[in-house]
C-alpha positions as CSV (number, residue, x, y, z in Angstrom):
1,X,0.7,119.5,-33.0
2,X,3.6,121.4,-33.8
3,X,0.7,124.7,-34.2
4,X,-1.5,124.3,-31.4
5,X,1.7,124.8,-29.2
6,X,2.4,127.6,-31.6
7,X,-0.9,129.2,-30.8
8,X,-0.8,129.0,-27.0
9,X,2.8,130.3,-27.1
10,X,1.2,133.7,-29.2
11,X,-2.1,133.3,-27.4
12,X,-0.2,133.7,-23.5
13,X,2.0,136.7,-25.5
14,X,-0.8,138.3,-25.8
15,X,-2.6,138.0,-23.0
16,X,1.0,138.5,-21.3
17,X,0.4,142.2,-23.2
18,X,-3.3,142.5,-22.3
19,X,-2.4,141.7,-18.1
20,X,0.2,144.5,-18.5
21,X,-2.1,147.4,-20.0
22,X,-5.0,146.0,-18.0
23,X,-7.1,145.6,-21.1
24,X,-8.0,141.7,-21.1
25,X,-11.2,141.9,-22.0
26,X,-11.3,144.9,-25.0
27,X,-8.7,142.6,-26.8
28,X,-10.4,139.8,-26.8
29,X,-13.3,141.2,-27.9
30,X,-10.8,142.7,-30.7
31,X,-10.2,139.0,-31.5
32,X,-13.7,137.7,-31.4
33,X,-14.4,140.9,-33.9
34,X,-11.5,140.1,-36.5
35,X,-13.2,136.1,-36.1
36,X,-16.4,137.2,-37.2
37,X,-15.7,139.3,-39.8
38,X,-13.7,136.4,-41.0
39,X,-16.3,133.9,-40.5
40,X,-18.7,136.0,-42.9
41,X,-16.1,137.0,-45.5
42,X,-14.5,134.2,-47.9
43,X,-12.9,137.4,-49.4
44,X,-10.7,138.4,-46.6
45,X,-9.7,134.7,-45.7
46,X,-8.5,134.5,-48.9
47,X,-6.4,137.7,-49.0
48,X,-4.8,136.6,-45.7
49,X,-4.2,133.0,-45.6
50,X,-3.2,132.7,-49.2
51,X,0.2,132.7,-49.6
52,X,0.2,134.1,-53.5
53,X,-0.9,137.3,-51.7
54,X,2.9,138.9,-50.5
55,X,3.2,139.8,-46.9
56,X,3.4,143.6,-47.7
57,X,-0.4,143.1,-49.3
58,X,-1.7,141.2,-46.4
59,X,0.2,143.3,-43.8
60,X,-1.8,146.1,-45.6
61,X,-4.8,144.2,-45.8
62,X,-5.0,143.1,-42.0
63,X,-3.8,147.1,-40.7
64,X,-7.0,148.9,-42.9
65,X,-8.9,145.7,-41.1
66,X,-8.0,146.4,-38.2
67,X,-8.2,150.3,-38.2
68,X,-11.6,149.8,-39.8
69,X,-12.5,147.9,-36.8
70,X,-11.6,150.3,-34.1
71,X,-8.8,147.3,-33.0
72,X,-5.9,148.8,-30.1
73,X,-2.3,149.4,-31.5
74,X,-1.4,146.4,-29.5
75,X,-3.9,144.5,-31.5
76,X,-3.0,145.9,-34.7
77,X,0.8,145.4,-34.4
78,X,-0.3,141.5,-32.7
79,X,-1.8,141.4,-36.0
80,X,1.5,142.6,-38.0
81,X,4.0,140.3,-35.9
82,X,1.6,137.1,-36.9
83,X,1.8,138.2,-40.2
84,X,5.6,138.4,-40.3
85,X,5.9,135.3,-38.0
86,X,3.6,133.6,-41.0
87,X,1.2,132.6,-38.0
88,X,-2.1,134.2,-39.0
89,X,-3.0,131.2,-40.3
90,X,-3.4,129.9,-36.4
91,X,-5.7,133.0,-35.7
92,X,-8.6,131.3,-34.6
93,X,-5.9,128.5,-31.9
94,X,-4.3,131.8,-30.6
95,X,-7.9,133.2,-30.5
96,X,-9.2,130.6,-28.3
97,X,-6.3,130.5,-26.3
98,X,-6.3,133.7,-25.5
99,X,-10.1,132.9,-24.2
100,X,-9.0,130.3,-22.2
101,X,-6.6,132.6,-20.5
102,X,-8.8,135.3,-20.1
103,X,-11.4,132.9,-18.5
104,X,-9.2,131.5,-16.3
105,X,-8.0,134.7,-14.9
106,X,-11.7,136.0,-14.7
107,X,-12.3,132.6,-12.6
108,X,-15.0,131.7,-15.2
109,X,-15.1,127.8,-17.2
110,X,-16.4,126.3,-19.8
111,X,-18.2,123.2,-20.0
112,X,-18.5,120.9,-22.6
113,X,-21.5,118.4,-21.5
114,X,-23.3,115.9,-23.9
115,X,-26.0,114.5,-23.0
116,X,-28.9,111.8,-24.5
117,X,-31.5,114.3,-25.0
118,X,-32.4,118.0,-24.6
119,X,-31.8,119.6,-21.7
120,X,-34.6,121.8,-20.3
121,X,-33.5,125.7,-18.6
122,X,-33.9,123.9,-14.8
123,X,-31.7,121.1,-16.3
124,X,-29.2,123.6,-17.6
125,X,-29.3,125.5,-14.6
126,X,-28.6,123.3,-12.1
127,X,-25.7,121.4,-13.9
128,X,-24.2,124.8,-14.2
129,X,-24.7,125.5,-10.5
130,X,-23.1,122.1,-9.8
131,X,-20.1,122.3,-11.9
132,X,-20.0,125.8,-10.5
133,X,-19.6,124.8,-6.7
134,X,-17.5,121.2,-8.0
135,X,-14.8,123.5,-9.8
136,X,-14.8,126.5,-7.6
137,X,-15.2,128.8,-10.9
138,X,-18.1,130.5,-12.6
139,X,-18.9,127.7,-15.3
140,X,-20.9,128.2,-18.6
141,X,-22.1,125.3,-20.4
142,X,-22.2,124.3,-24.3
143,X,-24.8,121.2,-24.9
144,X,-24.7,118.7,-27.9
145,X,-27.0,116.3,-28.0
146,X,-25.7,112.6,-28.3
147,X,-28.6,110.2,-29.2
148,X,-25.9,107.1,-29.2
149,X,-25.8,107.8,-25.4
150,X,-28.3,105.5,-23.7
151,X,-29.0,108.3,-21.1
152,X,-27.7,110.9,-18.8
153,X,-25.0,113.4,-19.8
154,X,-21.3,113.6,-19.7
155,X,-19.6,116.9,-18.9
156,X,-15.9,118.1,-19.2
157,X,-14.8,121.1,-17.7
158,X,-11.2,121.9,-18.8
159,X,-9.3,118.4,-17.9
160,X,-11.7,117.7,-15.7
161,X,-14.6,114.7,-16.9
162,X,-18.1,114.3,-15.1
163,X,-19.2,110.9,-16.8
164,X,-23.0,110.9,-15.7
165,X,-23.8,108.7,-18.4
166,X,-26.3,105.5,-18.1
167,X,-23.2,103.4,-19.1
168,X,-20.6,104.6,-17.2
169,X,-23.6,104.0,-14.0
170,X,-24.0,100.9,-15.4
171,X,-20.5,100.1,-15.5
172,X,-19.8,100.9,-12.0
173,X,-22.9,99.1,-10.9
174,X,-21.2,96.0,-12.8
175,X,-18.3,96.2,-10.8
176,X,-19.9,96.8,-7.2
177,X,-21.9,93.4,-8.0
178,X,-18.9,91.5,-9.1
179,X,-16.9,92.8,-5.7
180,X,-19.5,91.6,-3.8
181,X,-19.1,88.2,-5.1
């Protein structure tokens, strides 16, 4: 708990940063960059989340990184600061805080839905378009399929839970008869 609140705190630093030089969206495309190269390299994860490295190594480490990668100075000495603050290991919270952020001052969202069974491109479509006019924002959607579901889908946007779901119909169906009694 303790790091996710850790995270937001670095993530809304740094978007804090980004707001000021106007450069929101090349830094977090900096971030998504150092992800990836993270995500495909067991090497470098090692050299910067273990702790037998020494800070001046991984300091060193993340800066060629970084330089290699074209990152801003703001992005580099981000980079630096987590290492000194020994929070790079909550990279990929501050990353997706930092999305968040970003997204929210963009006026986009993103959906969460699961639903029973595949959606089709029309089906996709027009639950964007809905959650899109519902929440006021530009809204893109990430489906899972849920086969335990009896049918329909269930979608969260931020706090925010559509519950479209054969049993949550059912349920309220169940209530409406037994109010009626």
């Amino acid at each position: 708990m303790r790091s996710a609140a850790a995270a937001r705190r670095y993530a809304r630093a740094l978007f804090s940063l980004a707001k000021e030089e106007g450069r929101i969206t090349e830094i977090r495309q900096e971030l998504q960059q150092l992800a990836d190269l993270l995500a495909e390299n067991e090497e470098l994860q090692h050299a910067l989340f273990r702790p037998l490295h020494p800070v001046a190594e991984r300091r060193a480490v993340l800066r060629e990184v970084a330089e290699r990668l074209g990152s801003s100075d703001t992005t580099r000495n981000f980079y630096t600061f987590l290492i000194d603050q020994r929070r790079l290991v909550d990279f990929e919270g501050i990353r997706e805080g930092y999305e968040r952020l970003a997204d929210a001052a963009a006026g986009r969202a993103k959906a969460e839905v699961v639903s029973a069974s595949p959606l089709s491109d029309e089906q996709r479509d027009r639950l964007r378009r809905a959650l899109s006019a519902r929440t006021g924002r530009e809204v893109e959607i990430d489906v899972h399929v849920d086969p335990s579901l009896l049918g329909g889908a269930i979608a969260s946007v931020g706090a925010l839970v559509f519950d479209g779901s054969l049993r949550a119909q059912l349920t309220q169906l169940r209530a409406s008869l037994t109010k009626g009694q």
